[in-house]
C-alpha positions as CSV (number, residue, x, y, z in Angstrom):
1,X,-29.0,-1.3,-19.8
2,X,-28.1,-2.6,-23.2
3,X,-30.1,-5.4,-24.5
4,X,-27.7,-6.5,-27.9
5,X,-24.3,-8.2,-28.4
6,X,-22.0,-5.2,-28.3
7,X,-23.7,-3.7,-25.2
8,X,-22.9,-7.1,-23.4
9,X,-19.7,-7.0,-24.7
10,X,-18.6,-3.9,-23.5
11,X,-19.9,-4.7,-19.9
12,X,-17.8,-7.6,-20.5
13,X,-15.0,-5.2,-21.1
14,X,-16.1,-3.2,-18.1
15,X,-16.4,-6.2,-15.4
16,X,-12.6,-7.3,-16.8
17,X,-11.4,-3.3,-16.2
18,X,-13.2,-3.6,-12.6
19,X,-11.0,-7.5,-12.2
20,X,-7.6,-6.0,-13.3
21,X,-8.1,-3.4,-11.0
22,X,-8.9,-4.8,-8.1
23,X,-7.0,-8.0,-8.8
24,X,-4.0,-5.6,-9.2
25,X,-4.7,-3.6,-5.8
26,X,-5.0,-7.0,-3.9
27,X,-1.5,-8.3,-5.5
28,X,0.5,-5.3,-5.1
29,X,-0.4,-5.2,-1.5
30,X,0.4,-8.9,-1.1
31,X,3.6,-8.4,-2.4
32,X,4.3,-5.4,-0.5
33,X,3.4,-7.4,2.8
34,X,5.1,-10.5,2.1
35,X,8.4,-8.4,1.2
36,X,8.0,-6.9,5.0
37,X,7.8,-10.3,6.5
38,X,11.3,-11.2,5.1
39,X,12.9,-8.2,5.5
40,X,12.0,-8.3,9.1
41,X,12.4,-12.4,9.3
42,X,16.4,-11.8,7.7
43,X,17.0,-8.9,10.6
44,X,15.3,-10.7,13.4
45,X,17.3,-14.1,11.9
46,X,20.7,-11.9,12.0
47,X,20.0,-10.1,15.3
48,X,19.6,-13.7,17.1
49,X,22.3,-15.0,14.9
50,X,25.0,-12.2,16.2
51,X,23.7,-11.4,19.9
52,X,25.5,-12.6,22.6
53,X,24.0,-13.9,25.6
54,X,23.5,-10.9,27.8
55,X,21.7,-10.4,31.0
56,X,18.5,-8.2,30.0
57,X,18.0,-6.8,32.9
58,X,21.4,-5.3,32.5
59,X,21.1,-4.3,29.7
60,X,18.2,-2.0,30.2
61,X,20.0,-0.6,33.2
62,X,23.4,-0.1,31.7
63,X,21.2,1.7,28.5
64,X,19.7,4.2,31.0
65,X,22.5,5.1,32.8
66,X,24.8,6.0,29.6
67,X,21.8,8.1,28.0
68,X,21.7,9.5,31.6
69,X,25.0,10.7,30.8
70,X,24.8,11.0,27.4
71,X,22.3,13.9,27.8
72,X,24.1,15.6,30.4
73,X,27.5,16.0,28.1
74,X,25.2,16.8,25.2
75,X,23.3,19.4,27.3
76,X,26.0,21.8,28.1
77,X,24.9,24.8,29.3
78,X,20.9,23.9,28.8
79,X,19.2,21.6,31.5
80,X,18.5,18.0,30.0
81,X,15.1,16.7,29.9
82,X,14.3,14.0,32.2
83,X,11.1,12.0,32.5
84,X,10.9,13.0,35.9
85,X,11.0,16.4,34.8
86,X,8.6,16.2,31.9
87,X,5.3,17.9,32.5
88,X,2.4,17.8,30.8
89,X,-0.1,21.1,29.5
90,X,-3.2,20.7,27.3
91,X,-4.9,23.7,25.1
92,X,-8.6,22.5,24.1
93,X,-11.1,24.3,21.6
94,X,-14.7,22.6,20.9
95,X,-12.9,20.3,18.0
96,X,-9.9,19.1,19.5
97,X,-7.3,18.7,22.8
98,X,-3.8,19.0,22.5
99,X,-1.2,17.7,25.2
100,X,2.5,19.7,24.9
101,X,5.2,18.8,27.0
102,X,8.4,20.4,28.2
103,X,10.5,17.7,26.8
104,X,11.6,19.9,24.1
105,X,8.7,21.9,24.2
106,X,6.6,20.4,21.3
107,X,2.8,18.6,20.9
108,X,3.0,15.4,22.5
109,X,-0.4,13.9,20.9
110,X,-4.0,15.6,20.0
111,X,-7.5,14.1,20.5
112,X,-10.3,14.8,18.1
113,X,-13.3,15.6,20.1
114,X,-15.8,14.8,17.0
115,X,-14.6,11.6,16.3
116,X,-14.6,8.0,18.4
117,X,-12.4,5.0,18.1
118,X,-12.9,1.4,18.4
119,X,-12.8,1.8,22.2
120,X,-15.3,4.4,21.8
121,X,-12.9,7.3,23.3
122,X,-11.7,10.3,21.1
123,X,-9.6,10.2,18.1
124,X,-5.9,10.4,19.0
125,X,-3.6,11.5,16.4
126,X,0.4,11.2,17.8
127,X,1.5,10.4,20.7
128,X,3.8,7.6,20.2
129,X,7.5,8.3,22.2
130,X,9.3,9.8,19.5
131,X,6.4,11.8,17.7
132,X,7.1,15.9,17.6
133,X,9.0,18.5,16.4
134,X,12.5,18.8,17.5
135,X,15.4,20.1,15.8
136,X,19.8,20.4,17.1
137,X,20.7,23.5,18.5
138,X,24.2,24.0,20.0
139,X,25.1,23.7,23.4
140,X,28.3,24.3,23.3
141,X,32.2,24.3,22.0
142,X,31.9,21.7,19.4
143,X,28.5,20.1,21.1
144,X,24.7,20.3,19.5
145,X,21.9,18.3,20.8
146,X,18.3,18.3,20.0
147,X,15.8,20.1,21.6
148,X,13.5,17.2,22.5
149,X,16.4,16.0,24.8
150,X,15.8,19.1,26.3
151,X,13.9,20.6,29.7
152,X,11.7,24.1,28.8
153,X,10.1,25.5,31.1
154,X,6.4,26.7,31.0
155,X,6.5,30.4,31.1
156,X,2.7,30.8,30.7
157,X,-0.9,30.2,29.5
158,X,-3.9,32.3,28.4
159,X,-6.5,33.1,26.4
160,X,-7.3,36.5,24.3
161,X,-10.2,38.4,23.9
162,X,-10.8,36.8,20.4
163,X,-11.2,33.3,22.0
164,X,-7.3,32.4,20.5
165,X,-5.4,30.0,23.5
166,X,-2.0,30.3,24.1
167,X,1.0,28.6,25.9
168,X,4.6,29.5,25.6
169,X,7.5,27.4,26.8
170,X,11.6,28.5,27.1
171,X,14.4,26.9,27.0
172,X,17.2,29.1,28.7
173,X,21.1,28.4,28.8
174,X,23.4,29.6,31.3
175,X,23.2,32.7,30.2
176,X,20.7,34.5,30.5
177,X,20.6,36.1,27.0
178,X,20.4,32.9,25.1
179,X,16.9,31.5,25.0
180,X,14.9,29.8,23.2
181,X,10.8,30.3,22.9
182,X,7.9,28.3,21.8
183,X,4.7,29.8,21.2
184,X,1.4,27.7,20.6
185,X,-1.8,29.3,19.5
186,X,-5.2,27.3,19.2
187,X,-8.0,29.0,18.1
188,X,-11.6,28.9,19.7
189,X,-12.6,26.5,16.3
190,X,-10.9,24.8,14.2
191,X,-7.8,22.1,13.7
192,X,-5.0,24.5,12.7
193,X,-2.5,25.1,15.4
194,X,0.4,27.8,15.3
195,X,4.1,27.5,16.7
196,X,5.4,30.5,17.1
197,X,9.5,29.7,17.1
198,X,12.2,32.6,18.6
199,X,15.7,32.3,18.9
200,X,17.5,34.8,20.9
201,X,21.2,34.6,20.5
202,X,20.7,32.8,17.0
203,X,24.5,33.0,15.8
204,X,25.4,31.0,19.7
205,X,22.4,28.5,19.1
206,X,21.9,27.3,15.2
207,X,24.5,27.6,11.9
208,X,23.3,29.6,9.4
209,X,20.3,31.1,10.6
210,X,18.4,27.5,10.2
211,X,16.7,25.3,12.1
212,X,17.1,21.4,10.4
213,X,13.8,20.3,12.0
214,X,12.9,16.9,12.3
215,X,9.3,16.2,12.5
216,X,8.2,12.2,13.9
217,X,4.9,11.3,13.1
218,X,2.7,8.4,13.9
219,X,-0.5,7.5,11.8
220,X,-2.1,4.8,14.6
221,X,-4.2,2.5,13.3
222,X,-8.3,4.0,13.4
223,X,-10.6,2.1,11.4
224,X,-11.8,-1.6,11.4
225,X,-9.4,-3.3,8.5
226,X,-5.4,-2.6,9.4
227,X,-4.8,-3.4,5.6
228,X,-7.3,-1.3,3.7
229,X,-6.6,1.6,5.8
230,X,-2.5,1.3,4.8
231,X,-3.9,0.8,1.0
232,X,-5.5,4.0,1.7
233,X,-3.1,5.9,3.6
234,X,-0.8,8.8,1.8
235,X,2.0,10.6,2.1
236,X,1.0,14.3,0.2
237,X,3.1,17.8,0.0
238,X,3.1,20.8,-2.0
239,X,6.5,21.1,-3.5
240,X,7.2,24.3,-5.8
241,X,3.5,25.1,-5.6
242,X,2.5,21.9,-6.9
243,X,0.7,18.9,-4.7
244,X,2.2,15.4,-5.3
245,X,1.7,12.5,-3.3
246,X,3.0,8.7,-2.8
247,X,0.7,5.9,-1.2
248,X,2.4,4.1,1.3
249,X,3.5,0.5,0.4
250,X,4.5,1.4,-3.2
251,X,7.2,3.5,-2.3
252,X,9.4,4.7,1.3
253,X,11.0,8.0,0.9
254,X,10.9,11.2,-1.3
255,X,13.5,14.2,-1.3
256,X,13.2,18.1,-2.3
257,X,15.1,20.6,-3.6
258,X,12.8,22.8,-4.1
259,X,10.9,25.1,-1.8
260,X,8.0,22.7,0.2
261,X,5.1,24.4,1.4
262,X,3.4,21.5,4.0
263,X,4.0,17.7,4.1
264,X,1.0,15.4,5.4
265,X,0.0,12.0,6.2
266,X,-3.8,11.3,5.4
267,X,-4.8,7.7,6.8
268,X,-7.9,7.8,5.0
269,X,-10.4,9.6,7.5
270,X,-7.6,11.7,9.3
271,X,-4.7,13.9,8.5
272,X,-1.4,14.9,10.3
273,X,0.7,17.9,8.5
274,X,3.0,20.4,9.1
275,X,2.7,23.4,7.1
276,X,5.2,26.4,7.2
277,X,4.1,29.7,5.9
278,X,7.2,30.8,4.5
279,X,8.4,27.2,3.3
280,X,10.8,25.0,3.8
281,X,14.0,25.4,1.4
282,X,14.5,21.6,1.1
283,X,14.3,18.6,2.9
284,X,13.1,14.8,2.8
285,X,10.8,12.1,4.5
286,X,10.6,8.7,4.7
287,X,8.3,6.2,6.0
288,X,7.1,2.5,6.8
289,X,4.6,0.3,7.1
290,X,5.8,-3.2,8.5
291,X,3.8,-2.1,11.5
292,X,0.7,-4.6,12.8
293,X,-0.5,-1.8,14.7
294,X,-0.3,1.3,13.3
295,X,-0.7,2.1,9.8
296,X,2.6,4.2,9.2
297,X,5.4,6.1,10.5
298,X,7.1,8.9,9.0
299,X,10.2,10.9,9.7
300,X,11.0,14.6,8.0
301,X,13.8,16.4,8.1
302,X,13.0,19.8,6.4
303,X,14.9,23.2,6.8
304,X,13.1,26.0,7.6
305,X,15.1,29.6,7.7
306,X,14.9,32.2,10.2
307,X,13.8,35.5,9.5
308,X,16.3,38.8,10.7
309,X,14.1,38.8,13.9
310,X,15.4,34.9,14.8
311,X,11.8,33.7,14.4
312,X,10.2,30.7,12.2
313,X,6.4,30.3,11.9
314,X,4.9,26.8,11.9
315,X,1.2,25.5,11.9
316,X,0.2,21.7,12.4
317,X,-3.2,20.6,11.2
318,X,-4.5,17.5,13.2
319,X,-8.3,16.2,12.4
320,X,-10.3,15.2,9.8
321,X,-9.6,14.5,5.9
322,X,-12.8,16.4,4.7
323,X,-12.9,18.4,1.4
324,X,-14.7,21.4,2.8
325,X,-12.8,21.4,6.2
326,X,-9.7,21.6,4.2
327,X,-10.3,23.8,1.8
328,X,-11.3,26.5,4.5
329,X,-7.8,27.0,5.4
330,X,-6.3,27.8,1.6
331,X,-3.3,26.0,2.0
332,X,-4.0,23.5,-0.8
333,X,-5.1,20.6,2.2
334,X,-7.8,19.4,0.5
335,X,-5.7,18.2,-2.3
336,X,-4.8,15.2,-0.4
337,X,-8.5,13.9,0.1
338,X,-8.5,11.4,-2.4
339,X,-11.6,12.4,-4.8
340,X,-9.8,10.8,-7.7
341,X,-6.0,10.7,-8.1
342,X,-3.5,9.4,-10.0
343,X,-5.0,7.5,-13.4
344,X,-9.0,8.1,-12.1
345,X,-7.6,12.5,-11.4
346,X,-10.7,12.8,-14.8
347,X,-12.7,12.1,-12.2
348,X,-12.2,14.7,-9.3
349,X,-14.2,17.4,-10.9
350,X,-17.0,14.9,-11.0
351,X,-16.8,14.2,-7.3
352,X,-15.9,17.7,-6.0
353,X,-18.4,19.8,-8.3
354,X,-21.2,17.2,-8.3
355,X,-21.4,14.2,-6.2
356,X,-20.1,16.1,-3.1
357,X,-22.3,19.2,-3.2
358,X,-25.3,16.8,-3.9
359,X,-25.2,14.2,-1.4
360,X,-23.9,17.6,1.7
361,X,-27.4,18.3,0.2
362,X,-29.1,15.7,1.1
363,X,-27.5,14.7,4.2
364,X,-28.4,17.9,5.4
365,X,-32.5,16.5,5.0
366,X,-31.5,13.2,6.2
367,X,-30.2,14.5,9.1
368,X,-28.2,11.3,11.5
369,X,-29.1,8.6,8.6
370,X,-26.9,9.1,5.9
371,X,-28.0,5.7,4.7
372,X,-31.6,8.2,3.6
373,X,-28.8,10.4,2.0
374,X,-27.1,7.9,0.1
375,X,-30.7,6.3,-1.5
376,X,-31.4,10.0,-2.1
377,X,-28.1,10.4,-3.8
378,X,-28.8,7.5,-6.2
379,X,-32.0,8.6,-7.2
380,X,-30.5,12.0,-8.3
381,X,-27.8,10.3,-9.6
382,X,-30.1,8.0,-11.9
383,X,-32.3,11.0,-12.7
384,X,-29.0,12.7,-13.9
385,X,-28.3,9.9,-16.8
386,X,-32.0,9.1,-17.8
387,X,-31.3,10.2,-21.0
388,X,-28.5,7.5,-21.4
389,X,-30.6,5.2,-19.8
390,X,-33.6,5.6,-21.7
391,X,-31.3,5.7,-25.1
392,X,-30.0,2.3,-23.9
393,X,-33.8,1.1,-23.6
394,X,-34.2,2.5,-27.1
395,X,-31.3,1.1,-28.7
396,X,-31.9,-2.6,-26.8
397,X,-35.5,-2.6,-27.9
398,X,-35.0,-1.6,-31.6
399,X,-32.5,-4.6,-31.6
400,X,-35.4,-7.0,-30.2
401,X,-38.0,-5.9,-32.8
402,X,-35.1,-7.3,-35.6
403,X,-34.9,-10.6,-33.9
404,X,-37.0,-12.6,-36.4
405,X,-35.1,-11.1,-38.9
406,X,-32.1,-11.9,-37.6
407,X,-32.9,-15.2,-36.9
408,X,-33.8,-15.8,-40.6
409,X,-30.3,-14.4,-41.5
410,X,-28.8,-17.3,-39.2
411,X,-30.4,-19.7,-41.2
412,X,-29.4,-18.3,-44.8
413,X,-26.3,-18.5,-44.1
414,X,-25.4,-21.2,-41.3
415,X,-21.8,-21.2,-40.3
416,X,-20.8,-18.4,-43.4
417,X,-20.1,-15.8,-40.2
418,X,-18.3,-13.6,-43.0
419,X,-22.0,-13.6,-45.0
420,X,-23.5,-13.0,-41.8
421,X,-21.7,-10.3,-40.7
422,X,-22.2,-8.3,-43.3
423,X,-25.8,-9.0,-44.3
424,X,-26.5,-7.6,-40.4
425,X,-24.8,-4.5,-40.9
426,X,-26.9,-4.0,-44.0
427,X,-29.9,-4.7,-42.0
428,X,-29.0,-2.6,-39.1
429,X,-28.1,0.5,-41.8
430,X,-31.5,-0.6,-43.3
431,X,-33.8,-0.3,-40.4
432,X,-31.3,2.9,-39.3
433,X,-30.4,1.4,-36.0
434,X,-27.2,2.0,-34.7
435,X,-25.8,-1.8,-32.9
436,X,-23.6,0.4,-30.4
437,X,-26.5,2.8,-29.4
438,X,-26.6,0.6,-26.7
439,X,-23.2,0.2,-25.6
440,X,-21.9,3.8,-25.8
441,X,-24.2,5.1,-23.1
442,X,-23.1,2.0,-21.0
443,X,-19.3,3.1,-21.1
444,X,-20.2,6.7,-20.6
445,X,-21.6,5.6,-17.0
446,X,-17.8,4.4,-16.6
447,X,-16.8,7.6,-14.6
448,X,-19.7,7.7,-12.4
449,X,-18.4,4.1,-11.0
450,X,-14.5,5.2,-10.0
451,X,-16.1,8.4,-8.8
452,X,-18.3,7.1,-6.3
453,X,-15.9,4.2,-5.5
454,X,-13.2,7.2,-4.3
455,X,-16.1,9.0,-2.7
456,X,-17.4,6.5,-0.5
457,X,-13.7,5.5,0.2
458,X,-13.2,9.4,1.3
459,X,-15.9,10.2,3.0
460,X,-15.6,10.9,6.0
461,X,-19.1,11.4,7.5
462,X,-19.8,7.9,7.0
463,X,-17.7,6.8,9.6
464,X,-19.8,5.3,12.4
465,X,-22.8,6.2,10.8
466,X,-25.4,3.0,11.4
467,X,-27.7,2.1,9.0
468,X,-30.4,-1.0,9.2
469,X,-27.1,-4.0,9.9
470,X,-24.5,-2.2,9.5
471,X,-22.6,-0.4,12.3
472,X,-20.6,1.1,10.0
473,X,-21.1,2.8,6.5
474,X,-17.1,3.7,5.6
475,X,-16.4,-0.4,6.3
476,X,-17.7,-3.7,5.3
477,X,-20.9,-4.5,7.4
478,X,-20.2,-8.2,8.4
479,X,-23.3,-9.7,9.5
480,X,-21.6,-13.4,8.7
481,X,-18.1,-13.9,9.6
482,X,-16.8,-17.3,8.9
483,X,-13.8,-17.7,11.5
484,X,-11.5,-18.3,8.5
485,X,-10.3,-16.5,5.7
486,X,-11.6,-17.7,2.1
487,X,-9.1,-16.5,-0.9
488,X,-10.4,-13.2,-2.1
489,X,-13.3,-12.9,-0.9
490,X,-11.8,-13.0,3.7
491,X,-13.0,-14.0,6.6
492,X,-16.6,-12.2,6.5
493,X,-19.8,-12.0,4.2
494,X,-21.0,-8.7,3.0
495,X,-24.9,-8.5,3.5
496,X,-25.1,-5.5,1.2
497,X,-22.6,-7.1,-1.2
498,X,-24.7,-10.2,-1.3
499,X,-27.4,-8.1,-2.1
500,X,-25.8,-6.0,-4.9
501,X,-24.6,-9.5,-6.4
502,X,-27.8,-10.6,-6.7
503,X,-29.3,-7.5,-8.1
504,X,-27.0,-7.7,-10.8
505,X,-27.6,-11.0,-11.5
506,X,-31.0,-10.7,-11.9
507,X,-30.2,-7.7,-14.0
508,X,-27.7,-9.4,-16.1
509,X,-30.2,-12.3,-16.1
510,X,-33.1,-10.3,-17.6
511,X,-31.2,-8.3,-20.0
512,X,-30.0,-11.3,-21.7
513,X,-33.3,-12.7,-21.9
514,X,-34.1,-10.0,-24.3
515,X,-31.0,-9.9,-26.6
516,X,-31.8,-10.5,-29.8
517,X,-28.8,-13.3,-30.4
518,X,-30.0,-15.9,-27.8
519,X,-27.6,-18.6,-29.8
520,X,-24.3,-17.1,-28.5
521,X,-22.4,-19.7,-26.0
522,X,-20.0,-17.1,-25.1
523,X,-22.8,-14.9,-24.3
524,X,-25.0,-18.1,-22.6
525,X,-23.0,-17.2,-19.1
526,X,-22.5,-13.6,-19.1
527,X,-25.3,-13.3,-16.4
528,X,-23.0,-15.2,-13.9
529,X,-19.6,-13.4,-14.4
530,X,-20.2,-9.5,-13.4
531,X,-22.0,-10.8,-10.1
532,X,-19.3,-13.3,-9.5
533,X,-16.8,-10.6,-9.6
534,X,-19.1,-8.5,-7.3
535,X,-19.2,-11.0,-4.4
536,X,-15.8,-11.3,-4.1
537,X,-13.8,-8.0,-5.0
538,X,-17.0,-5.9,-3.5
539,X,-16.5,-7.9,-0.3
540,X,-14.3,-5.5,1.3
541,X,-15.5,-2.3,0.3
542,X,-17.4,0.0,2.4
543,X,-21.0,-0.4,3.1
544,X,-22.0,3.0,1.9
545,X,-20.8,1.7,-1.4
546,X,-22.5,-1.4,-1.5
547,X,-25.8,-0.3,-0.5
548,X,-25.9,2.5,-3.0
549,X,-25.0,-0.3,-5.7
550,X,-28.2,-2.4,-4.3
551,X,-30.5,0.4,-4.6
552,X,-29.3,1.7,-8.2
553,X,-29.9,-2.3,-9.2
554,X,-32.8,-2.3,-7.6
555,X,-34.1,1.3,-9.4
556,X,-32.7,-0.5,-13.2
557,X,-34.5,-3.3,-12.6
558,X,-37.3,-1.2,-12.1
559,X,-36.6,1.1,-14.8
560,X,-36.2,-1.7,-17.4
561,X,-39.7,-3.3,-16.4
562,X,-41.7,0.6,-16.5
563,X,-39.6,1.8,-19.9
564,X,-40.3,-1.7,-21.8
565,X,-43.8,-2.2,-20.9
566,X,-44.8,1.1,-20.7
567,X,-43.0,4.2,-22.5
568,X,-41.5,2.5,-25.6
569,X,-44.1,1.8,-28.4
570,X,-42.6,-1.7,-30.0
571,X,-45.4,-1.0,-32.9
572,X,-44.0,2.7,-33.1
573,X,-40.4,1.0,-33.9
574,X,-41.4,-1.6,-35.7
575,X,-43.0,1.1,-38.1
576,X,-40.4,3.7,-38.0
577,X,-38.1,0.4,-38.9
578,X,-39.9,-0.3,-42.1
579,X,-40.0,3.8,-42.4
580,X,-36.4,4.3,-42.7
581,X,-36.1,1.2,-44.9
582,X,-37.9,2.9,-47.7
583,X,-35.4,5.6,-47.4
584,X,-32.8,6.2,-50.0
585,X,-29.4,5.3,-48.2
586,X,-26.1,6.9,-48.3
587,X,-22.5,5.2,-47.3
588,X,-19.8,7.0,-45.6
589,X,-16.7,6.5,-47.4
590,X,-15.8,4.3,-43.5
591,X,-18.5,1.9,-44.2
592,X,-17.0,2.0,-48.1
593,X,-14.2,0.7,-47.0
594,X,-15.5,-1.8,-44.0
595,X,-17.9,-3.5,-46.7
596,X,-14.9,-3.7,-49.6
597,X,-12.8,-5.5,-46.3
598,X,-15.5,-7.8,-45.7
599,X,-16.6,-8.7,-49.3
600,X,-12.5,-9.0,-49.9
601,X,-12.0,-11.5,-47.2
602,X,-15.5,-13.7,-48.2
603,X,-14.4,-13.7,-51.8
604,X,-10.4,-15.1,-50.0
605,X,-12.3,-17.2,-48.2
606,X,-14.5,-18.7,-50.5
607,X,-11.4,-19.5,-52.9
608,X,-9.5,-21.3,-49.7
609,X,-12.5,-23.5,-49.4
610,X,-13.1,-24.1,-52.7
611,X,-9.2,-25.6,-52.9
């Protein structure tokens, strides 16, 4: 911590960054929300204005008996799917259950085995009515209809010697040489499943040997906050063998031209994709969001070619949104976790090659309490930039042992700041102390911040890790919840936030106490403004997050108390000072030219007040 002007003003500078960013955040999502509400109050408002007065009941009945017959037109020469005739088939492997169904032969939802809700049952990823792959196939002169409006029939089940399940499903036509297969393979570990596609009778079934798959996909809602979820919730793909990605909210709907190599959802914790192996040729998605349920729903439509044997391979990766997990498979997954993206991408390295490995480390010895892991990860973290701590130490005391002298420059030459201003940057070249020294190392530490915030927004482990109050370290721990919402700062209190806040002030507080300008008004209530912003922008962060900002407090306001009264020698500087004084100085042709500015602008001065 700095302990002179310019170091305060740059965390100035830093706690006004750390505003617009989150004030940003906060009023793009307002605006995104308050745009849904009147969208959907104009079509609601429409819809009531234009319905007529129609018995309900009816209604419903009237609906089922025309898609009743709707699907046995569209059918032709393939059996339509009822929900009588729906059945149901799970595969399960130690990480997660999936559920198929023979109405149109696809994954009707998976469960994460690993992983609990809010109700305390498994994960479940899908499921909603129209989730799945399905895609048209023709059923006849002039007629097509999509294979989820379809019966297939379960042909059968297994497992291999290498621990691989299996299911296969058909869909058969009238004839007995037109077919169509599904084959699922699960794996004895893991999250990746394959779909194994075959089309006998492919010039009879689909138009130029392509299947125009539409994959549904529901993100429900898993985690405590509904809205920081959705700010955290992605749309990600590999297009032309580079990842992209669009956060829901700021935008609905991307097309390719281009080959696409796996499209994805990540809701922050969890991921949904579909990946095909020898890429789609082109294709689109869209989403929404206007959902107070579930975070997000997408819809794809992708091509995918068949190769001369009428087969396309598919894989679907359901579970978790973890770095390592990802990265396992080589399909470029993990790009989607979000360990910096977007204007904070500098820091990913960071965060993959450093702050990851390091705190797996650690909450390998910590074992269940990852809130050991994260104080462990501080203190490596604050061993790792001692030497710009220590510097900043340096640099704050060197500008405390000129205070007299500073002091004595304020009353030479009063309100003359011109004077002043230059007479201090002779003093500071004098005594060879660089006014910066302080503030440098200060800004340096400005990529360890957006790291950590990413990582502890990432993280997966942390969800439902306890930890002294809080049940939860990937959420806010809300000890104090105020049965209103307050603008800002919402409807809870942040124990670990008020903590942090308070750290800081008292940091803040101390720092200034030894600043060698103690005149400054502007200065006089910098120790209220960072902590300020803390409380209320930190409120809804996770707790993981908060807690290591307590501790790292906590270890500077140690630090500053050990480095001043113990390690630094205020004699020493005072004498190495008066040393460099008595040396012979030499100008760089920069502070030439700052010092013929300044002198300039006194002498214009001088003249304007002398008229």
């Amino acid at each position: 911590m700095n302990f002179d002007r310019n170091t305060v003003i740059g965390f100035v500078l830093l706690a006004l960054l750390f505003f617009g960013y989150f004030y940003i955040l906060n009023t793009e999502q307002s605006e995104v929300r308050q745009r849904q509400a009147r969208e959907q109050f104009v079509r609601d408002s429409l819809a009531a204005a234009q319905a007529p007065a129609v018995d309900s009941k009816k209604l419903v009945r009237d609906s089922i008996l025309a898609d009743s017959v709707e699907r046995l037109v569209q059918a032709g020469s393939f059996k339509p799917s009822t929900d009588s005739t729906a059945q149901l088939f799970t595969l399960e492997n130690k990480q997660i259950k999936v559920q198929f169904t023979t109405r149109g032969g696809h994954i009707n939802q998976i469960q994460l085995k690993d992983y609990r809700g809010s109700d305390s049952q498994w994960v479940r990823l899908g499921g909603a009515a129209q989730d799945g792959l399905t895609y048209p196939v023709k059923t006849g002169a002039d007629r097509t209809a999509m294979t989820d409006a379809l019966h297939f029939a379960f042909l059968d089940s297994g497992r291999t010697a290498d621990g691989i399940s299996f299911i296969r499903f058909r869909l058969t036509g009238t004839d007995a040489t037109t077919y169509i297969d599904h084959r699922f393979q699960l794996p004895a570990e893991g999250y990746l499943i394959s779909q194994s596609i075959s089309v006998n009778g492919v010039e009879r079934l689909v138009d130029d040997r392509t299947l125009r798959t539409q994959w549904d996909y529901t993100a429900l809602k898993q985690e405590q906050d509904l809205t920081f979820e959705k700010q955290n919730t992605q749309v990600g793909y590999i297009e032309n063998g580079e990842f992209d990605y669009h956060t829901i909210g700021q935008s609905s709907d991307r097309k390719w031209e281009g080959s696409v190599e796996w499209i994805g959802i990540r809701q922050r914790f969890f991921l949904g994709a579909l990946i095909a192996p020898t890429k789609f040729s082109k294709g689109e998605i869209a989403w929404t969001d206007t959902s107070t349920t579930n975070v997000a729903q997408a819809t794809a439509g992708m091509l995918l070619p068949l190769n001369n044997q009428g087969v396309a391979e598919l894989q679907y990766y359901y579970g978790p949104s973890d770095f390592h997990t990802l990265k396992k498979y080589d399909l470029g997954l993990e790009n989607i976790v979000n360990l910096g993206q977007g204007v904070y991408a500098f820091v990913r390295p960071l965060n993959r090659y450093v702050i990851l490995p390091i705190y797996e480390f650690f909450r390998g010895l910590s074992g269940a309490n990852l809130g050991l892991a994260i104080l462990l990860l501080t203190l490596f973290i604050r061993l790792l930039i001692s030497p710009l701590t220590y510097t900043s130490y340096l640099s704050g005391a060197k500008m405390k042992a000129l205070r007299p002298e500073i002091a004595k420059l304020k009353e030479k030459f009063g309100d003359d700041r011109q004077g002043m201003s230059m007479e201090q940057m002779k003093l500071f070249r004098e005594a060879g102390v660089n006014p910066l020294g302080g503030c440098i190392p200060a800004l340096l530490q400005i990529p360890i911040f957006f790291a950590l915030f990413s990582f502890f927004n990432s993280e997966v482990t942390l969800r439902g890790a306890s930890f002294l109050w809080a049940h939860d370290l990937s959420t806010y721990d809300a000890p104090i919840n105020f049965g209103f919402s307050i603008p800002l700062l919402g409807s809870h209190l942040s124990l670990f936030n008020v903590l942090a806040a308070a750290t800081s002030f008292l940091i803040s507080w101390y720092s200034m106490s030894m600043t060698p300008d103690q005149d400054n008004p502007m200065l006089k209530y910098m120790p209220y403004i960072f902590p300020v912003f803390l409380l209320f922008f930190f409120n809804q962060l996770p707790a993981g997050l908060t807690w290591y900002y307590t501790v790292s407090n906590l270890m500077t306001l140690g630090l500053q108390f050990i480095i001043q009264r113990y390690i630094i020698d205020h004699d020493k500087i005072l004498a190495q000072i008066e040393l460099n004084r008595k040396k012979p100085k030499t100008k760089s042709k920069w502070q030439e030219r700052l010092e013929q500015a300044q002198d300039q602008q006194k002498r214009l001065s001088e003249r304007k007040s002398g008229k």
